[in-house]
C-alpha positions in Angstrom: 0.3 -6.6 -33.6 2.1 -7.2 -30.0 5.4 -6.5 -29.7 7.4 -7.7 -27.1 10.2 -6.7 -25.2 11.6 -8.2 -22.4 14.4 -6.9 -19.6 14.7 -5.3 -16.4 11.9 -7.6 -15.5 9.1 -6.5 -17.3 6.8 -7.3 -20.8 5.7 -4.5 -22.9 2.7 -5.5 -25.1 2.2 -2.2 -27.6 -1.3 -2.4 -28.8 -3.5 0.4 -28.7 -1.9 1.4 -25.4 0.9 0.1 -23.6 0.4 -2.7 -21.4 3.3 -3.3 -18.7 3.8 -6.8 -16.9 5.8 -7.0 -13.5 7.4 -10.2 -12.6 8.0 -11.4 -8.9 10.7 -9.3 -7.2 10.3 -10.9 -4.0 13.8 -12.5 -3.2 12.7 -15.7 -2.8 13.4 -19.4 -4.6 9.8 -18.8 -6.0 10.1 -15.4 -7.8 11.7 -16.3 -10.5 9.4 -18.9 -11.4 6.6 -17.8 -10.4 3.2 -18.0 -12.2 2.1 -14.7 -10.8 2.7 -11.1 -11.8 3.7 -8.7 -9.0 1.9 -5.9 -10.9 0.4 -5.0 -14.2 0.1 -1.3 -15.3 -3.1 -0.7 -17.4 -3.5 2.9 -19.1 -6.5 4.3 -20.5 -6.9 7.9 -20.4 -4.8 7.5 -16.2 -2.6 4.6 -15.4 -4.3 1.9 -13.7 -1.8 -0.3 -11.7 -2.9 -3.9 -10.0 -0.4 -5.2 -7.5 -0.4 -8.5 -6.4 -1.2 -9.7 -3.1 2.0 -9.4 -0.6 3.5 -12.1 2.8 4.9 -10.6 5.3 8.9 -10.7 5.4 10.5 -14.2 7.1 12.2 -12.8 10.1 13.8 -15.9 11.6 15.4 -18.9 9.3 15.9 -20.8 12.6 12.2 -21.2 13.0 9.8 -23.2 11.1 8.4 -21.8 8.0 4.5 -21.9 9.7 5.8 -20.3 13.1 4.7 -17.6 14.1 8.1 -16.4 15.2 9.0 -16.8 11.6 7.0 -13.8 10.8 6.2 -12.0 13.7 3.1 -10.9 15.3 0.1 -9.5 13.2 1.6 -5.6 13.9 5.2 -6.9 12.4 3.9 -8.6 9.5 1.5 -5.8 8.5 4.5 -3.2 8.7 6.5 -5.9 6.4 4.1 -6.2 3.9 3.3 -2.8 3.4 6.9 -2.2 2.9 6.9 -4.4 0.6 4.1 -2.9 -1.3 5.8 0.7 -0.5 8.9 -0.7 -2.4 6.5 -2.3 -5.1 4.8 0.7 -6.1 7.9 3.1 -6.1 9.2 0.5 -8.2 6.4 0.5 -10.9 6.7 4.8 -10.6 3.7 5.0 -8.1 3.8 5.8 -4.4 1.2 5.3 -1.3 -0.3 8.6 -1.7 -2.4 7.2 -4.7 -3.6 4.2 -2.8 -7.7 4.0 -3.2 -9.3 1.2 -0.4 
């Protein structure tokens, strides 16, 4: 059967192998709703870990949330967002070294 278990923000479905569910960590008014997973963990054999796609950081609160300054330009968003997925991954027990494009 499926056995849940639920804290530190994850879902752990024991079946026959162990399924982990991320929620949102982004701190934002969304995350904790959110109808997305940040990443799911998938072993068979290796772990297989799908993280969800990542925004770029708001820099600026004074700016309008489609401004450009509210992000930055395309060099400081990129550096935000992979960050983010650096902080992400570590979280889930991975790290960019074992990043496959």
């Amino acid at each position: 059967g499926i056995n849940a278990e639920y804290g530190g923000g994850q879902q752990r479905f024991s079946m026959a192998s162990e399924i982990v569910r991320r929620r949102d960590s982004t701190p934002t008014e969304h995350a904790e709703a959110a109808p997305w997973l940040e990443s799911v963990t998938v072993p068979s054999g290796g772990e297989l870990l799908f993280l969800s796609g990542q925004v770029p950081p708001i820099l600026s609160t004074e700016t309008e949330l489609e401004a450009r300054e509210t992000y930055g330009d395309m060099e400081t968003q990129t550096r935000g967002v992979l960050l983010r997925v650096q902080e992400k991954l570590a979280r889930a027990g991975f790290d960019l070294s074992l990043i496959h494009i």
